[in-house]
C-alpha positions in Angstrom: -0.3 -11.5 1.9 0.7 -13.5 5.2 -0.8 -13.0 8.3 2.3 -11.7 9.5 3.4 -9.2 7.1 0.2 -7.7 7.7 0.7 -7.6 11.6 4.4 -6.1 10.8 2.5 -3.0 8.6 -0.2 -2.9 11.7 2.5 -1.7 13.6 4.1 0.1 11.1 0.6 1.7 10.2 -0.5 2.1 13.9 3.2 3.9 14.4 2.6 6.7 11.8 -1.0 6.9 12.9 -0.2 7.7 16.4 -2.4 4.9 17.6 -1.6 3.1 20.6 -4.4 1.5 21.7 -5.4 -2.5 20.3 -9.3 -1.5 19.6 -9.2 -0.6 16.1 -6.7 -3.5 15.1 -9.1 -5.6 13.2 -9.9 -2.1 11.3 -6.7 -1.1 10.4 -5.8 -4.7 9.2 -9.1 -4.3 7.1 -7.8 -1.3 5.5 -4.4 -2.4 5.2 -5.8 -5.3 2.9 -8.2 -2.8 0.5 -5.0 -1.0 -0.2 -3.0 -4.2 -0.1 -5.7 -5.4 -3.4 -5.9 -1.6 -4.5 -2.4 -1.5 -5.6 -2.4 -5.3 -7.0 -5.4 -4.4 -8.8 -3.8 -0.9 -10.4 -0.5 -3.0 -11.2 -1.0 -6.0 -12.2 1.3 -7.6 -10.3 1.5 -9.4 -6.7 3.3 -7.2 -4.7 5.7 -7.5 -1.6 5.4 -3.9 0.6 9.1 -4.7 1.5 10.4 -2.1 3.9 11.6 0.8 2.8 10.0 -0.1 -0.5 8.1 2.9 -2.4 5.2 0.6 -2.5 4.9 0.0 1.3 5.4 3.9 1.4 2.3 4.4 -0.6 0.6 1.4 1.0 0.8 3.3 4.1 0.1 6.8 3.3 -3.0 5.0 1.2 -3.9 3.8 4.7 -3.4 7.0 6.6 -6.2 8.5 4.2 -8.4 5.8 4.4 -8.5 6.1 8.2 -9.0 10.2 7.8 -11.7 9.7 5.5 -9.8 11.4 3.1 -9.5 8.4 0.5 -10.8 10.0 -2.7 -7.9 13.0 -2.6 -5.0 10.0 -2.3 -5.0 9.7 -5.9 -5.1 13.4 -6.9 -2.4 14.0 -4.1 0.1 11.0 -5.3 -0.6 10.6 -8.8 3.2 10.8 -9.4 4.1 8.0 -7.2 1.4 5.8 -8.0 2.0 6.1 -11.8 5.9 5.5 -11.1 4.8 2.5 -9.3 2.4 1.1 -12.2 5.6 2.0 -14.7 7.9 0.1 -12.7 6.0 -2.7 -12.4 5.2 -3.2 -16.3 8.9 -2.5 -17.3 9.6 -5.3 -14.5 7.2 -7.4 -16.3 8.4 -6.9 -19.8 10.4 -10.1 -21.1 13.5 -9.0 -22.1 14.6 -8.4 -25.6 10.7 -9.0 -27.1 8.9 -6.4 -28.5 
């Protein structure tokens, strides 16, 4: 992931956190790329965290438990969205036509 799409979720991230101070940046950004690899690793695939995608929705609120220390209930409390998202990304990577 590019420097700068992880400096646009920073913001993003730091938004819905309520965090306006510059301290914890290098933090954040480290959490930010566990999840980024996290839901790479889960998928399968190389993934984009477009805005107002459901991946950059889960990246974030994978992020907001990180920082809470809440990390191991993120799975039990988005299991639906996280399987939709490993479903979606094997269909996408199905060739056409070929069983």
């Amino acid at each position: 992931m590019a420097d700068e799409r992880i400096a646009e979720i920073l913001e993003t991230v730091k938004m819905n956190l309520r965090i306006d101070w510059k301290d914890d940046d290098g933090l954040i950004k480290h959490k930010i790329k566990r999840s980024f690899k996290y839901f790479e690793t889960i998928t399968g695939a190389t993934l984009d965290f477009d805005d107002d995608s459901a991946e950059l929705e889960l990246l974030l609120e994978r992020v907001r438990y990180d920082w809470n220390n809440a990390l191991d209930d993120f799975e039990v409390n988005f299991k639906r969205e996280i399987f939709a998202l490993i479903m979606t990304k094997a269909v996408e990577a199905e060739p056409n036509g070929e069983d």
